[in-house]
C-alpha positions as CSV (number, residue, x, y, z in Angstrom):
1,X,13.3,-59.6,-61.5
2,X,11.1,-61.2,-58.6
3,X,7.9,-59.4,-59.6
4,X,9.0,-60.2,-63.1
5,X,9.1,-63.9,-62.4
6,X,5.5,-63.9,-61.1
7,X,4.5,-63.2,-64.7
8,X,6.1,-65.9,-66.0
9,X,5.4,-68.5,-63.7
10,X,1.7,-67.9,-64.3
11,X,2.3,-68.0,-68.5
12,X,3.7,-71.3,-68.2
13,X,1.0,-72.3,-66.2
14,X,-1.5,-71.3,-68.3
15,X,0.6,-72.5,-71.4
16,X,0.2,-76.1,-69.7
17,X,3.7,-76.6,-67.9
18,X,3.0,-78.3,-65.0
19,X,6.7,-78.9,-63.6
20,X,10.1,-77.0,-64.6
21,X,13.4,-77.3,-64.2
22,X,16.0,-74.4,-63.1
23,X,20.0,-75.4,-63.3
24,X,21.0,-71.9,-61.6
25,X,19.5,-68.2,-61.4
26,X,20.8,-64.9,-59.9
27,X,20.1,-64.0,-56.2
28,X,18.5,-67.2,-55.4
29,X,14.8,-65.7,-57.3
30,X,14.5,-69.2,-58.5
31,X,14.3,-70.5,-54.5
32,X,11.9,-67.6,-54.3
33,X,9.6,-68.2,-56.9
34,X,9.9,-72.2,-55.8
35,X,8.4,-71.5,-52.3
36,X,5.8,-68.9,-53.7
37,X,4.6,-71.0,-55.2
38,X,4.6,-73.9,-52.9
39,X,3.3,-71.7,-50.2
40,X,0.4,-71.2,-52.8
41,X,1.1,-68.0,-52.6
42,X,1.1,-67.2,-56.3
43,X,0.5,-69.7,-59.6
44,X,2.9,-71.5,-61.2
45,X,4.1,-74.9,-62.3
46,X,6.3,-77.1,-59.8
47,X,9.7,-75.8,-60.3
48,X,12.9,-77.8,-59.3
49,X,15.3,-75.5,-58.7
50,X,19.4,-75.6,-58.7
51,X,19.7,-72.7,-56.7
52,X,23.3,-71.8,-57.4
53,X,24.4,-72.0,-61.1
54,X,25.4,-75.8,-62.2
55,X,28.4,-75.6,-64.5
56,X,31.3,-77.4,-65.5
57,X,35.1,-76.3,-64.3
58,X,36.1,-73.6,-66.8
59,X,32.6,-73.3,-68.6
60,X,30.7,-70.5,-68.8
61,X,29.4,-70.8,-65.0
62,X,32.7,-70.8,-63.5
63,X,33.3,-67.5,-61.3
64,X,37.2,-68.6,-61.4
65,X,37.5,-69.6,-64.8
66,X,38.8,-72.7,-64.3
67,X,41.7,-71.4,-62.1
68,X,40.3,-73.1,-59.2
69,X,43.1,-74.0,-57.0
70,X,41.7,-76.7,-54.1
């Protein structure tokens, strides 16, 4: 998936995205990919990045499904 990434972030680069937006990935390859590219390590647009999915109670990003008990 990392390596994978790298692909992408350089075809939205060169497809003229200069900044997106990520609202939640698996195994924090979004915060990855971020810093890469950051770090100029590897090409890409400016990603803002979630890090942990961002989901309502009992939609489709809740782990609990909505049986959250606080």
């Amino acid at each position: 998936m990392a390596f994978k990434s790298t692909v992408s972030a350089k075809a939205m680069l060169d497809n003229g995205f200069t900044s997106v937006r990520d609202l939640g990935g698996r195994n924090f390859v979004n915060n990855s990919l971020r810093d890469a590219i950051n770090n100029k390590t590897i090409l890409g647009p400016r990603v803002m990045s979630a890090g942990e999915i961002l989901g309502s109670t009992g939609g489709h990003a809740d782990a609990l499904n909505g049986m959250n008990k606080q």
